[in-house]
NUTI-429420 format. One record per residue (C-alpha): residue number from 1; x, z negated, y. Coordinates in Angstrom, 3 decimals. Each point is the difference from the previous one (the first is absolute). Layout:
<atoms>
n	X	Z	Y
NUM	X	Z	Y .
...
</atoms>
This chain:
<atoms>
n	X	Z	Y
1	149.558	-48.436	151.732 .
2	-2.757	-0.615	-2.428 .
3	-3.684	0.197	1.116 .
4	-0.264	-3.900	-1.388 .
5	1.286	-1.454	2.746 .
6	-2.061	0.756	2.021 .
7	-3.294	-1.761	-1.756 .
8	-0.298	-2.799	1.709 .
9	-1.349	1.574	2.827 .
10	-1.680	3.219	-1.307 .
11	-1.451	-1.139	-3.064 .
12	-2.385	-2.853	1.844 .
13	-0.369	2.101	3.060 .
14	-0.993	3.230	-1.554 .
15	-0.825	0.273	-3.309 .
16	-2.148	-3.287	0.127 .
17	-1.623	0.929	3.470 .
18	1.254	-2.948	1.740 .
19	-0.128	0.447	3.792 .
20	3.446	-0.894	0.750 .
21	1.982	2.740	0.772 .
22	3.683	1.553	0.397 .
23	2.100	-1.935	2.117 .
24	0.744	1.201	3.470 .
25	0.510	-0.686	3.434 .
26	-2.173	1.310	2.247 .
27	0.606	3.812	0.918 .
28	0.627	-0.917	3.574 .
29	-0.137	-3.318	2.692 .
30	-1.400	1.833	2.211 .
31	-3.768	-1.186	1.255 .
32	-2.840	3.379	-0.127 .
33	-1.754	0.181	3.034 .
34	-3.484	-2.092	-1.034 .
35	-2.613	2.316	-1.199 .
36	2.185	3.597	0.325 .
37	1.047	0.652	-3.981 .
38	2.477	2.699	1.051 .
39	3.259	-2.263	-0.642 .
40	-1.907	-0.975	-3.428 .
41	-0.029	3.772	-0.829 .
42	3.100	0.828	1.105 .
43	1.998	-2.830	-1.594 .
44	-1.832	0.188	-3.547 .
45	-0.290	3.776	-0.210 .
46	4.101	-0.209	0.170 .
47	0.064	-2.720	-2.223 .
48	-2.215	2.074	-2.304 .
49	1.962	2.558	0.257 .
50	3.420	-1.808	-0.883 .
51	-1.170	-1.917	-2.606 .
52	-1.670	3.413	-2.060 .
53	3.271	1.736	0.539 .
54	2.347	-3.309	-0.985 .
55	-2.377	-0.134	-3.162 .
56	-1.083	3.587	-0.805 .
57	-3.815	-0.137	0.441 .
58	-1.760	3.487	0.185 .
59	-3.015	-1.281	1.857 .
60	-1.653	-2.978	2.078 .
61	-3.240	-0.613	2.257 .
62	-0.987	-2.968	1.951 .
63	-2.920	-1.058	2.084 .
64	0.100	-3.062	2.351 .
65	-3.574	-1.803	0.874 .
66	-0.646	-2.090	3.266 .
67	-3.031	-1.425	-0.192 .
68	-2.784	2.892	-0.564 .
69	2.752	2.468	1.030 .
70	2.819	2.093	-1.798 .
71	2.626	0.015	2.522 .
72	2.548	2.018	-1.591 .
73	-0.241	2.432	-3.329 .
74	2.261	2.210	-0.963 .
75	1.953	1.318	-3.642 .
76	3.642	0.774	-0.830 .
77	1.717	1.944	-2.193 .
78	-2.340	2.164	-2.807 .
79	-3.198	-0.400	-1.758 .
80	0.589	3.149	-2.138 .
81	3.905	1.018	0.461 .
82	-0.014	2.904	-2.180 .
83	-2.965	1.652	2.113 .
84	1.561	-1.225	3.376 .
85	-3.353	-2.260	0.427 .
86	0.893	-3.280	2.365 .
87	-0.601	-3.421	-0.514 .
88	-3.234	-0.823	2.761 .
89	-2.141	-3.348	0.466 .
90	-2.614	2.352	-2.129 .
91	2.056	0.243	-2.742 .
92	-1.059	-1.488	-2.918 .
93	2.137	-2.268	-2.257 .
94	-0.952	-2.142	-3.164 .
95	0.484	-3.397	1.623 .
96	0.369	-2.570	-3.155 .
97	-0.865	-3.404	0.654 .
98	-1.367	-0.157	2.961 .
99	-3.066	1.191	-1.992 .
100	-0.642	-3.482	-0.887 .
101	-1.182	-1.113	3.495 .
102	-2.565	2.258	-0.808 .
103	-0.771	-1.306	-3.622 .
104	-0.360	-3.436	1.724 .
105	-1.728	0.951	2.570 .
106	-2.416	1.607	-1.855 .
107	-0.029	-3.068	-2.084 .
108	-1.543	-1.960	3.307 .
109	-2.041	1.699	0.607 .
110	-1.788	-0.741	-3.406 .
111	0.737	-3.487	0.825 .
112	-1.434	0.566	3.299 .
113	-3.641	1.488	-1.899 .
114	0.219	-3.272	-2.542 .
115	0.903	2.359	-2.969 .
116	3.058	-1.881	-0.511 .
117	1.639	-3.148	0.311 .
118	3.703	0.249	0.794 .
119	0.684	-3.501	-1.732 .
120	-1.806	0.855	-3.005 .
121	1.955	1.241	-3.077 .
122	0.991	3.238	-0.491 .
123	-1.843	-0.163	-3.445 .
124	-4.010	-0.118	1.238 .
125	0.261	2.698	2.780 .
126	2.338	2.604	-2.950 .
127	-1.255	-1.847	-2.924 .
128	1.806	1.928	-2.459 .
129	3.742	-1.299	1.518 .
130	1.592	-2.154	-2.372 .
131	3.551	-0.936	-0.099 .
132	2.297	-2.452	-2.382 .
133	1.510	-3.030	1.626 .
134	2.234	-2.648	-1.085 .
135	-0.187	-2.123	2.570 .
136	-2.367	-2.992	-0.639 .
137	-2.932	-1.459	1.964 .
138	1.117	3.494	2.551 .
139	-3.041	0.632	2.475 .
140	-1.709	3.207	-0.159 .
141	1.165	2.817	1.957 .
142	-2.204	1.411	2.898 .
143	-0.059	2.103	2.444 .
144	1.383	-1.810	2.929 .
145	3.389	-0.432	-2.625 .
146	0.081	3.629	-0.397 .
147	-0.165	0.504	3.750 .
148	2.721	-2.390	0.938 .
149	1.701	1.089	-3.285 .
150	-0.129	-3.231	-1.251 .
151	-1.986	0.847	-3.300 .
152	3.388	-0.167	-2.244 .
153	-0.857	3.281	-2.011 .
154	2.261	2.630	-0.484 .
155	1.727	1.950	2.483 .
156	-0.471	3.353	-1.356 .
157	-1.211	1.186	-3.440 .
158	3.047	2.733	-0.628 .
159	-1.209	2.734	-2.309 .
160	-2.011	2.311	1.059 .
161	-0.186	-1.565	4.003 .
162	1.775	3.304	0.974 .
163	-1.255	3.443	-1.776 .
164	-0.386	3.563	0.277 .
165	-3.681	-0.778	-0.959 .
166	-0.412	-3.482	0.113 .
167	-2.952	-2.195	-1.449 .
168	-3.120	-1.185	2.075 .
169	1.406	-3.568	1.673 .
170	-2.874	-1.513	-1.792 .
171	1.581	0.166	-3.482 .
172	2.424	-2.431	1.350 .
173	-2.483	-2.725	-0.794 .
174	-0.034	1.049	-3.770 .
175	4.104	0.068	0.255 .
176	0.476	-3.458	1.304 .
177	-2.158	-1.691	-2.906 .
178	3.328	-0.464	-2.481 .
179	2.345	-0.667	3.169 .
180	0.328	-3.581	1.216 .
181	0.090	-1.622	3.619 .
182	3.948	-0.509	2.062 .
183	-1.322	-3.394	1.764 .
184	-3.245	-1.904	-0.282 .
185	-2.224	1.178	3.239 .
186	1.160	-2.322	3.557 .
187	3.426	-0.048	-1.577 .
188	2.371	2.209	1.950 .
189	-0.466	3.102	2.132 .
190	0.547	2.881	-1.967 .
191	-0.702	3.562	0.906 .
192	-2.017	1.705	-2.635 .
193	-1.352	3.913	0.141 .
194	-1.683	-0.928	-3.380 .
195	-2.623	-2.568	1.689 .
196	-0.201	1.857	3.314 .
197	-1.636	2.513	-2.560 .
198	-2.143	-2.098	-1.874 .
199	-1.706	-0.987	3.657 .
200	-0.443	4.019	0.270 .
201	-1.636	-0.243	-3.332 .
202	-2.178	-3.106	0.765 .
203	-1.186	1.679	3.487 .
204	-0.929	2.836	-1.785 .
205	-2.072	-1.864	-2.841 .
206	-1.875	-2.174	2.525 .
207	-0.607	3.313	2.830 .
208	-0.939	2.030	-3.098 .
209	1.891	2.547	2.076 .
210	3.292	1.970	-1.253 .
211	2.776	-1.717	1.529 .
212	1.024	3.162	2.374 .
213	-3.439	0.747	0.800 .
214	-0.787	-3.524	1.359 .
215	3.617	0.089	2.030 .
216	-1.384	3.155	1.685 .
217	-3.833	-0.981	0.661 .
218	1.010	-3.415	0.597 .
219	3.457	0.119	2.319 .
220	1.260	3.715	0.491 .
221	-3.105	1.854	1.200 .
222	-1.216	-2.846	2.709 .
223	3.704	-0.645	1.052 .
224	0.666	3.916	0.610 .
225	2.815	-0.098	-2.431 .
226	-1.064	3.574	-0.829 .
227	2.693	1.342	-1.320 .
228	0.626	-2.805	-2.678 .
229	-1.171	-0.577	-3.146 .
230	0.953	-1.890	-3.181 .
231	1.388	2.329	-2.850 .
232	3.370	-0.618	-2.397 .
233	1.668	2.701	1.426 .
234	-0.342	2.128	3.490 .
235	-2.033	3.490	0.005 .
236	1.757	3.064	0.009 .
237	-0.903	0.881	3.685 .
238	2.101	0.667	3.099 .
239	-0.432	-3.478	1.458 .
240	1.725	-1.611	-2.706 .
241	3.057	-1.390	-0.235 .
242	2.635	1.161	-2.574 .
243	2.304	-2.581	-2.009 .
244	3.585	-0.038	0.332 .
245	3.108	-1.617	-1.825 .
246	3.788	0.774	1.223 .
247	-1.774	2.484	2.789 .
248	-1.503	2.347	-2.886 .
249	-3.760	0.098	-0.486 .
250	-0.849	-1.862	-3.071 .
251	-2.840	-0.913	-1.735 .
252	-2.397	-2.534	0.724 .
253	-1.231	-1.313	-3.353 .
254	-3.684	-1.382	0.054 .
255	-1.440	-3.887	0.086 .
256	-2.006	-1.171	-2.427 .
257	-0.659	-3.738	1.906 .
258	-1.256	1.827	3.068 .
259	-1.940	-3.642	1.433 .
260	3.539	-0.817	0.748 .
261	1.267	3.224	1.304 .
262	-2.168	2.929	-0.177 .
263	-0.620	0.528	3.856 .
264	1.004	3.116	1.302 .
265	0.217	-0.109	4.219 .
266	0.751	0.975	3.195 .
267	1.915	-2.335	2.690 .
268	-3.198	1.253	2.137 .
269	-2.075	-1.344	-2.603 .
270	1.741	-3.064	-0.759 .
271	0.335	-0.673	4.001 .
272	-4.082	0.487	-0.201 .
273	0.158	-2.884	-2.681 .
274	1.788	-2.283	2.241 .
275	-2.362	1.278	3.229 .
276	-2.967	-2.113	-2.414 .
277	2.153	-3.042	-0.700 .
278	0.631	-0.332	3.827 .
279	-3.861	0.654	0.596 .
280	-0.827	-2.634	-1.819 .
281	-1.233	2.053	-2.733 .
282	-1.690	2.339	1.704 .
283	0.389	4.054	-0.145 .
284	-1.706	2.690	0.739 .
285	-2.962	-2.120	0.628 .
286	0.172	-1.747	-2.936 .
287	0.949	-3.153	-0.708 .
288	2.373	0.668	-3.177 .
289	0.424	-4.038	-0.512 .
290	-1.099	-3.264	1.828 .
291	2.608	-0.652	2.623 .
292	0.049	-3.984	-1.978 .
293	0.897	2.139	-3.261 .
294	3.204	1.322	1.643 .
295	0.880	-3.691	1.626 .
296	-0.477	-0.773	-3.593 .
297	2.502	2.708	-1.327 .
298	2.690	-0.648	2.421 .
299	-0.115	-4.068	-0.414 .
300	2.993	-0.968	-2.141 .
301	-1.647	-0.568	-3.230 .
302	3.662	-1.145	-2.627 .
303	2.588	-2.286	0.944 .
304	-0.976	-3.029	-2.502 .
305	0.389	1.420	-3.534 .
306	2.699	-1.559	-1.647 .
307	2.433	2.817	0.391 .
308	-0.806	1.145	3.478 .
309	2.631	0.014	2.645 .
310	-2.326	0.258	2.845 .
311	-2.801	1.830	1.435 .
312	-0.383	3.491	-0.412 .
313	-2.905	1.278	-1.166 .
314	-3.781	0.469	1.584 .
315	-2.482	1.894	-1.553 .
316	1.917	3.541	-1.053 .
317	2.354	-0.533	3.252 .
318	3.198	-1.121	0.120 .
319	0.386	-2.443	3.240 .
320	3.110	-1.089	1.570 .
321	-0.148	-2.980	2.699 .
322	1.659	1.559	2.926 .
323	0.002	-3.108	2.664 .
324	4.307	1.237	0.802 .
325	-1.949	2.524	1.830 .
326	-3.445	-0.847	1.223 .
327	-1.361	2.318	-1.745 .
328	-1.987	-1.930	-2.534 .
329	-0.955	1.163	-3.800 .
330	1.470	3.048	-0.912 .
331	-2.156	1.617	-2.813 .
332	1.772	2.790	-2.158 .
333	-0.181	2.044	-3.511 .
334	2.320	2.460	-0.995 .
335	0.013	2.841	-3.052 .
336	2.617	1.699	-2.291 .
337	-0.701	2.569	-2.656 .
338	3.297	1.249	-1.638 .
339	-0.035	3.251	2.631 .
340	-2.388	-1.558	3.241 .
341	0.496	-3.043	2.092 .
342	-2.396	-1.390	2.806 .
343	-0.203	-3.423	2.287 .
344	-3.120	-0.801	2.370 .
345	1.056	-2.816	1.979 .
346	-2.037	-1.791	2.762 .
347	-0.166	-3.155	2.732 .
348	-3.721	-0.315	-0.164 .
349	0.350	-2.618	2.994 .
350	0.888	2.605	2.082 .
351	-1.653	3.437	-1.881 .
352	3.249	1.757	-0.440 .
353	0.582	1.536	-3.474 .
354	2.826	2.279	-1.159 .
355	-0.721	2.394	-3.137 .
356	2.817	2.228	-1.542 .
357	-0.606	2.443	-3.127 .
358	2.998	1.684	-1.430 .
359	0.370	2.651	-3.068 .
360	3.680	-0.903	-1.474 .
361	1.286	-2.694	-2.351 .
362	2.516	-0.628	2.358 .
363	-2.008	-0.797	2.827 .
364	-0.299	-3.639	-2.196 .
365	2.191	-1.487	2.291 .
366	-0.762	0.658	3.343 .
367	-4.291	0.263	0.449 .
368	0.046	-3.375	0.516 .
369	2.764	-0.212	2.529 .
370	-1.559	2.642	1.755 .
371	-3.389	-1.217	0.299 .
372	1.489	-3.277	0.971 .
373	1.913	1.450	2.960 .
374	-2.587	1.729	1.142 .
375	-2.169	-2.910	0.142 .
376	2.114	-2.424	1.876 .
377	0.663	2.691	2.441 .
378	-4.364	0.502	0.256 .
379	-0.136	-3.918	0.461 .
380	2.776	0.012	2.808 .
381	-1.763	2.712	1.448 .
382	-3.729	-1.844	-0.016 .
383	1.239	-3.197	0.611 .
384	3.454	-0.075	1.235 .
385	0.996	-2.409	-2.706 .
386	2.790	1.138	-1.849 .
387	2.430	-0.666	-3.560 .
388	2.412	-2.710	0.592 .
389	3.379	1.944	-0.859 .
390	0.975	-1.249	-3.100 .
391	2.089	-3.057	-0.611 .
392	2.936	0.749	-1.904 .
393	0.927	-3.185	-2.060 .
394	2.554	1.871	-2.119 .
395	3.006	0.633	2.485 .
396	1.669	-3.462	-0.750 .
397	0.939	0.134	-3.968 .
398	-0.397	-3.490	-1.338 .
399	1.748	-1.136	-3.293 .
400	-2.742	-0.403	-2.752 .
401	-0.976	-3.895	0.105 .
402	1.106	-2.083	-3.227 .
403	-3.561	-0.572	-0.683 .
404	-0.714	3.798	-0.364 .
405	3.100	0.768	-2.208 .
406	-1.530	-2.473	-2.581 .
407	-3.893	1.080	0.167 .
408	0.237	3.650	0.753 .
409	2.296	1.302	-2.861 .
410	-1.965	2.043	-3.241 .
411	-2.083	2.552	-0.974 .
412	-3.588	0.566	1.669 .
413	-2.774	2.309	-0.800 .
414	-1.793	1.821	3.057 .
415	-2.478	2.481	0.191 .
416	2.768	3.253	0.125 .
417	1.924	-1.702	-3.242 .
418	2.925	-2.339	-0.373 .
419	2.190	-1.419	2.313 .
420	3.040	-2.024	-0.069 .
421	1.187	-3.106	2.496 .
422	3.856	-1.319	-0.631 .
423	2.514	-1.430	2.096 .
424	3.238	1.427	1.134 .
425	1.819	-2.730	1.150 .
426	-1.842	-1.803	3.406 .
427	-1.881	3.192	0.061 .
428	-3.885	1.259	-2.430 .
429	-0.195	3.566	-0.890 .
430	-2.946	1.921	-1.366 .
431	0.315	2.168	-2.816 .
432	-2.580	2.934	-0.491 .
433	1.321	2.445	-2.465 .
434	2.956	1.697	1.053 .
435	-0.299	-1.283	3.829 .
436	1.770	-3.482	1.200 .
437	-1.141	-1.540	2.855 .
438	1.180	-2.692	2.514 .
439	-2.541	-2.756	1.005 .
440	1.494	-1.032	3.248 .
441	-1.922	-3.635	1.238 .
442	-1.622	-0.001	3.455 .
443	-0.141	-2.483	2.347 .
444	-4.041	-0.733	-0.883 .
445	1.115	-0.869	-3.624 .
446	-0.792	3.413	-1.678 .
447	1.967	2.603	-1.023 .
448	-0.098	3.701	0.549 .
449	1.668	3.133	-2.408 .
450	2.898	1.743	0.929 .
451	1.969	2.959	-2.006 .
452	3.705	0.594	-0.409 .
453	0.322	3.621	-0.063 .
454	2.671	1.466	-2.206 .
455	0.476	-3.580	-0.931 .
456	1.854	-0.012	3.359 .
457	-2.005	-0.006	3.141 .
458	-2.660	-2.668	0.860 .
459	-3.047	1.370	1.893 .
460	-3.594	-1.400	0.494 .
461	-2.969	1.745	-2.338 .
462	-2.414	1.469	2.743 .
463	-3.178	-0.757	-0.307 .
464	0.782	-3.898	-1.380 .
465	2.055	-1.433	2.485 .
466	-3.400	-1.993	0.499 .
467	-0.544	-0.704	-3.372 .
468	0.665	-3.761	-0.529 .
469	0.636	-1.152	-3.584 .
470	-0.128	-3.401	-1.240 .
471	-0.059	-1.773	-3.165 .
472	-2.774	-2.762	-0.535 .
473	-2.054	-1.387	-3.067 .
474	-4.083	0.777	0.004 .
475	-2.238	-1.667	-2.430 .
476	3.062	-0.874	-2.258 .
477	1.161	3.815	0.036 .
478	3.325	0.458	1.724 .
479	-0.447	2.963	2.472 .
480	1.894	2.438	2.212 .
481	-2.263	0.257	2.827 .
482	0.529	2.857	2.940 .
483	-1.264	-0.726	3.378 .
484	-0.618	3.126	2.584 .
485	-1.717	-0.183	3.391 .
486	-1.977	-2.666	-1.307 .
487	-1.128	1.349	-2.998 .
488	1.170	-2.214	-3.280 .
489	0.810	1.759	-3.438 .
490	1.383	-0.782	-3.654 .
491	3.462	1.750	-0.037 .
492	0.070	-1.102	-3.604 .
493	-0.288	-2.936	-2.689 .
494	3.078	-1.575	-1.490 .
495	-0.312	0.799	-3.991 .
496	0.696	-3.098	-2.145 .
497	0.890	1.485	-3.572 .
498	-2.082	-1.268	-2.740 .
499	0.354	0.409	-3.768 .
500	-0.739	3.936	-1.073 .
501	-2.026	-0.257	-3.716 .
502	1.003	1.715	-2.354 .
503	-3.079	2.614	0.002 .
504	1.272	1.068	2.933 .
505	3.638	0.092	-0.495 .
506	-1.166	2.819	-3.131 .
507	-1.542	1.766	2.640 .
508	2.754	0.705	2.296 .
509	0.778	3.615	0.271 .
510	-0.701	3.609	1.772 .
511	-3.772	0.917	0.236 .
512	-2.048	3.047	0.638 .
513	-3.388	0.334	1.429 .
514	-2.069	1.252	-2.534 .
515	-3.136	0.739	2.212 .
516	1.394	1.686	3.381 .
517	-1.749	1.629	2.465 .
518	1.213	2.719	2.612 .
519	0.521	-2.852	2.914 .
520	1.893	-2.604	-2.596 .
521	3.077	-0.530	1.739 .
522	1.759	-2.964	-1.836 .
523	2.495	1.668	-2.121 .
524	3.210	-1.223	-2.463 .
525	-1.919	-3.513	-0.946 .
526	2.642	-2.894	-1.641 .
527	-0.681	-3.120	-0.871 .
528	2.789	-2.153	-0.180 .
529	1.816	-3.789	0.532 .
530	1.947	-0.076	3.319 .
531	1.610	-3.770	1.133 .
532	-2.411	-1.012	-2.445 .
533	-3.403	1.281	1.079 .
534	-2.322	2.638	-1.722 .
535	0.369	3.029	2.662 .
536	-1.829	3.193	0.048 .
537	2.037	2.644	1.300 .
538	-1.426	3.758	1.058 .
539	0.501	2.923	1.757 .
540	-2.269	2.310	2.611 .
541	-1.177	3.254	0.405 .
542	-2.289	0.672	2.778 .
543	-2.423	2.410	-1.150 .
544	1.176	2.318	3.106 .
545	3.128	0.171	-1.011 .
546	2.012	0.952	-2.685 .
547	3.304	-2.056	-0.474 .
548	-0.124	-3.205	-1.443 .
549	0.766	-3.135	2.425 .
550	1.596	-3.410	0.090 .
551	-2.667	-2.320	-0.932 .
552	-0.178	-3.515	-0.611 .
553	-0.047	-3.054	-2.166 .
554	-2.131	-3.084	-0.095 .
555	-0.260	-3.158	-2.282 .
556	-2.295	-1.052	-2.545 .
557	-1.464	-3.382	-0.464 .
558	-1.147	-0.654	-3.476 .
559	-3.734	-1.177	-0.256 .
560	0.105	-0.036	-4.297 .
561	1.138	2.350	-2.544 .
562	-2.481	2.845	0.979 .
563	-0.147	-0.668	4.109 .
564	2.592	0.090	2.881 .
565	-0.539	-0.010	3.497 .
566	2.240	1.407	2.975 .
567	1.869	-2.780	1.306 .
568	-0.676	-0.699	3.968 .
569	-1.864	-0.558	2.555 .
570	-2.337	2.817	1.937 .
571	-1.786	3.183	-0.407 .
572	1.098	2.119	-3.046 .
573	1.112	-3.671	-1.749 .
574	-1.375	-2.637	-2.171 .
575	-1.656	3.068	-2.232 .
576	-0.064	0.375	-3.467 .
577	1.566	2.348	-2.779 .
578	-1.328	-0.337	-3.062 .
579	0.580	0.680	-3.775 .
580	-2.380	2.089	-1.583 .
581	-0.398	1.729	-3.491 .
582	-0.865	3.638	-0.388 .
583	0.080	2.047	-3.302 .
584	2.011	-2.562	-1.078 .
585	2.589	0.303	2.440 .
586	0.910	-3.253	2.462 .
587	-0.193	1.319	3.580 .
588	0.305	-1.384	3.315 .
589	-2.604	0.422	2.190 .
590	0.542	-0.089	3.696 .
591	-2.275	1.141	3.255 .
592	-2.258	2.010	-2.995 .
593	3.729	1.449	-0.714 .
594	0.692	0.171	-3.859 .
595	3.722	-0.647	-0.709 .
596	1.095	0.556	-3.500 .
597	3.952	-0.863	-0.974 .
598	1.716	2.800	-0.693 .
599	3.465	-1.617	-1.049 .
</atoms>
């Protein structure tokens, strides 16, 4: 079974940070005695422990917070397997997006001193950003649409993002000047690591303070966080973490856009972070931020863009309404690198906060699960109030409705490549790649995924027996949208074929990238016509590994004869490739990626 299949879940919950997480039941029914956290440690340290054997991860650490207390620390598995050196809550791992809590933060507190204006452009506090745009009459982007991702720019500038010795983030302001905009700013949320940086860069202009240096002075010394520190890459000392793929150490390629995930922590250190949101700010005798600044961060700041589904976003944090429980906001951010995978998850109603580090690609999966175990289980023990057990809507298989066989048939575009939606007979199936799925109709209206194994046996996908799907229409743009635990996604937009010119029928073919660096991992590039769209098809090679992979395909939308963008709706979508001249060759230039056609 394909790794596609699997997207909508894991590419909205992990790669983009969301703070949704696996799907799960809760590990047991049973109720924790109130305030004694020995049934939380017993119950997650097995469920660690199953879930890094089930999915091969070397090593682990967690640290859970209650209030101004860690009430439980421990590691699993190895920091440093070769030299037999364990996985402990003072292990250090490179921690990926959660760094940009800190690059906000940092951010208000210059808003706090009057040095900046969050709802000013991005333009007078980094005066040298510029960036094309085709949208007309679009507002400007600021800060506050960088912070709720809302700022429409680019998810990730490709090339040279991941490097043996990457560029100073700061050149990424130079980089961006030929590259157009994916939505005009207030549009849509869409996660970017490209504007998350440009913040970095703008809170380093205005501090007239290196980036890491400020972090430090500013949040890492007075919090205690003092074995963290921003850097591309860990140090070569015993407290760090090694990288592993397939249970082999591998190597951990360095981060040029370190504002969006440079940090390099500890779950102590991280658990110290959350100790100063629950103080109201305060730490160490400091007061880090203004107690109104974090009421400010974790107010639900989207939600009336045109493309929104819902609320979602504060200041940096994910939020969650959880009122099922009584639990109130639940405020989240996650990280991924290609080797290291992290979630620090809290109630801030109640001062409980999970955080869980781990060193292995596979670990992609189950952080988030973890952490959110571990969690409810704190909250039942603090509060008594516990998880409703999950209400299984799937066990009664409905025939799809008339309505749906009409509007949910075609192609769509989602954020992990195309899809495919036909009927077979009073029943939809999804197509993704080689893998054919059953939607099965619930009794709320929805539908949820199921596989036929060997084409014979029926079974449930784990992990999105939650996920709802449904098919709707959303500012004249007909949608697959996904539903899970509340949280509201785009599954995909339906692809309506439109005429292919001419210029860009000459220029279907197989491609090369003419300008590769050590980390460039699309391989194989074709464009082509597929059920009449312009599709870009590639292959991967992670730059750990050394075998080629399945990759992907997506669709074009043609702009003119010298600019396409990538049909859909979300992060990594909406951008531009472009035809550009060079030496009098026509190339195609793509995420600073220079294709040439090679037949």
């Amino acid at each position: 079974m394909a790794i596609h299949i699997t997207f909508f879940l894991l590419i909205s919950c992990l790669f983009f940070q969301t703070a949704c997480t696996s799907a799960t039941s809760p590990v047991k029914s049973a109720i924790p005695t109130r305030g004694d956290y020995t049934f939380m440690h017993k119950e997650i340290s097995n469920l660690i422990k199953k879930k890094m054997k089930k999915n091969d991860v070397t090593g682990l650490s967690i640290a859970v917070v209650d209030g101004q207390k860690i009430v439980w620390k421990d590691g699993f598995g190895w920091a440093d397997k070769k030299n037999k050196i364990k996985a402990t809550p003072e292990t250090v791992y490179r921690v990926g997006s959660i760094t940009k809590l800190f690059t906000v933060t940092s951010a208000m507190q210059l808003a706090e001193q009057g040095k900046v204006d969050i709802d000013q452009p991005l333009q007078k506090v980094l005066p040298q950003f510029e960036i094309k745009s085709r949208f007309k009459n679009a507002d400007s982007i600021t800060l506050r649409n960088i912070m709720t991702h809302h700022s429409g720019i680019p998810a990730n500038y490709a090339r040279g993002m991941w490097s043996e010795e990457p560029e100073s983030f700061t050149r990424l302001v130079d980089l961006l000047k030929d590259e157009y905009t994916a939505y005009p700013p207030n549009t849509i949320f869409s996660y970017s690591n490209v504007a998350m940086t440009l913040l970095g860069h703008a809170v380093q202009e205005v501090s007239d303070q290196p980036y890491g240096e400020l972090i430090e002075q500013k949040l890492l010394i007075p919090m205690g966080m003092s074995d963290s520190y921003i850097a591309n890459a860990l140090r070569n000392e015993t407290k760090s973490s090694k990288g592993y793929s397939d249970n082999a150490e591998a190597i951990a390629m360095p981060l040029r856009d370190i504002p969006a995930g440079g940090l390099n922590s500890t779950v102590l250190d991280l658990a110290n972070f959350t100790k100063m949101v629950f103080a109201g700010g305060r730490s160490g005798g400091q007061q880090i931020v203004k107690a109104e600044t974090l009421d400010e961060m974790m107010q639900f700041q989207d939600g009336d863009a045109p493309f929104d589904l819902g609320k979602q976003m504060g200041l940096g944090w994910f939020l969650e309404k959880q009122d099922s429980t009584g639990s109130g906001l639940k405020a989240s951010h996650g990280g991924d690198t290609f080797l290291f995978h992290s979630m620090l998850t809290t109630y801030p109603r109640y001062k409980l906060a999970v955080i869980v580090l781990s060193n292995s690609e596979s670990a992609a999966g189950i952080v988030s699960e973890i952490a959110d175990e571990a969690l409810t289980l704190a909250l039942a023990t603090k509060t008594g109030i516990r998880r409703p057990d999950t209400k299984h809507l799937s066990d009664v298989e409905l025939p799809a409705t008339s309505e749906d066989l009409k509007t949910f048939p075609g192609y769509y575009s989602s954020e992990n490549g195309v899809i495919q939606i036909k009927n077979d007979g009073d029943r939809l199936q999804l197509i993704s790649d080689d893998d054919t799925l059953n939607l099965i109709l619930r009794q709320d209206g929805k539908y949820h995924l199921q596989y036929k194994l060997l084409g014979l046996f029926t079974i449930d996908l784990e992990g999105l027996d939650e996920l709802g799907i449904s098919y709707g229409v959303k500012n004249g743009r007909e949608v697959l949208l996904g539903e899970y635990r509340g949280y509201k996604m785009f599954v995909g937009e339906k692809i309506i074929p439109t005429p292919i010119t001419e210029s860009w029928k000459s220029r279907t073919g197989s491609y090369e990238i003419i300008n590769p660096t050590p980390a460039t991992f699309y391989k194989d590039l074709e464009l082509g016509i597929e059920n009449d769209f312009l599709v870009v098809r590639y292959a991967v090679q992670q730059p750990y590994k050394e075998d080629v992979e399945e990759g992907g395909q997506f669709v074009l939308k043609i702009v003119d004869d010298l600019n396409a963008v990538i049909h859909g709706l979300g992060s990594g979508l909406n951008e531009t490739i472009r035809v550009v001249h060079q030496d009098g060759d026509e190339l195609l230039l793509w995420s600073g990626f220079l294709l040439r056609k090679v037949r």
